[in-house]
C-alpha positions in Angstrom: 122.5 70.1 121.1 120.0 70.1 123.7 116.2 70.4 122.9 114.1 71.9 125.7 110.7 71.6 125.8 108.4 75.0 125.3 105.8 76.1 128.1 102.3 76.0 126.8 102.0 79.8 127.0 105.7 80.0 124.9 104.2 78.2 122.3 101.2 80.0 122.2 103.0 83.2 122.1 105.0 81.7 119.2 102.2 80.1 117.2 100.3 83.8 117.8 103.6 85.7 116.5 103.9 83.1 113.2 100.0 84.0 112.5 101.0 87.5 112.4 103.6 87.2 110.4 102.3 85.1 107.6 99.3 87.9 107.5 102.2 90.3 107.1 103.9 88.5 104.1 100.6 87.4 102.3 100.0 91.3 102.5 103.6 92.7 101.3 103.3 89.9 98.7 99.7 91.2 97.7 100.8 95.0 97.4 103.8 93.9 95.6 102.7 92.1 92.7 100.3 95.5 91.3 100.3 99.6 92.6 96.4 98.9 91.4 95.8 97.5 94.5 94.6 100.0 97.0 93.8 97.8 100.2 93.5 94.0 101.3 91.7 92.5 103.3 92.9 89.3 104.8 91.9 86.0 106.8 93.5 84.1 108.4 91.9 80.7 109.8 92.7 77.5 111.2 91.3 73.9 110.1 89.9 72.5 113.7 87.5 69.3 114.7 83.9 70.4 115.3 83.2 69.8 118.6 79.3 68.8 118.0 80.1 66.7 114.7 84.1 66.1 114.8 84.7 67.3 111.4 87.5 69.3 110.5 86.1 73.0 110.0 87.5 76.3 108.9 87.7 78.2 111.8 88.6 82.2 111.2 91.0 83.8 114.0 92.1 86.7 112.6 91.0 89.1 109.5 92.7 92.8 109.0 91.9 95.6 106.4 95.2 97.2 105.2 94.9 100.2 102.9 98.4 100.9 100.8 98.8 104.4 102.4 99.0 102.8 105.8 101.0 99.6 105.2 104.0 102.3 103.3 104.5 103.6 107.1 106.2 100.1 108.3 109.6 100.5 108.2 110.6 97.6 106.0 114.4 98.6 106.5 114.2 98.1 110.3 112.0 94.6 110.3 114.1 93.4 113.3 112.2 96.1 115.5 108.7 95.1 114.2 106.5 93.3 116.1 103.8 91.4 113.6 101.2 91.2 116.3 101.7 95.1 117.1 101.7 95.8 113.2 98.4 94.0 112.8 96.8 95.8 115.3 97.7 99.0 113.8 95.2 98.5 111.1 91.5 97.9 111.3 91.1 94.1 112.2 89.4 91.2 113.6 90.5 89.4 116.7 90.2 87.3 119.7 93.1 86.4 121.4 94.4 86.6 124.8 97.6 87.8 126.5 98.7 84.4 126.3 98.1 83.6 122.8 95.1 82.0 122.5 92.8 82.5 119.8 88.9 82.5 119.8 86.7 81.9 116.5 85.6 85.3 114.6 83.4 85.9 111.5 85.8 87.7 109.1 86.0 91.3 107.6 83.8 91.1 104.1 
């Protein structure tokens, strides 16, 4: 086995697609456990230093509204062919990030 080492923008591309993803899951999971729930909204942050105090801090990157209606269009037979950060931004949603992955602090959806 040979390890190779990931370019900065690779892994930013990968931790951006993981994001996504977990959004996705927390979501399906969310819709799944009762049909009495009509839309979610959901967060996603980061735990960072402060840069002014060097405290850890919740730091938001991401937040999405997904009413039922919309998430049933996603084709959950044909996953392969999904990309999570295109199926995010097919809903109403919160987000600063950059071709390459990098993510700037947002104030979430209330």
């Amino acid at each position: 086995m040979r390890l190779k080492k990931f370019s900065d923008a690779a892994r930013r591309r990968l931790y951006a697609a993981h994001i996504h993803s977990v959004l996705l899951r927390l979501i399906g999971e969310t819709f799944r456990t009762s049909e009495a729930v009509h839309e979610v909204i959901a967060p996603g942050y980061s735990q960072r230093p402060d840069p002014a105090t060097g405290s850890i801090r919740d730091q938001y990157l991401i937040s999405v509204k997904v009413p039922r209606m919309a998430w049933r269009e996603i084709d959950f037979f044909n996953l392969e062919q999904v990309d999570p950060i295109e199926a995010i931004a097919r809903f109403d949603h919160v987000r600063e990030m950059t071709k390459t992955g990098i993510f700037r602090r947002i104030d979430p959806m209330e």
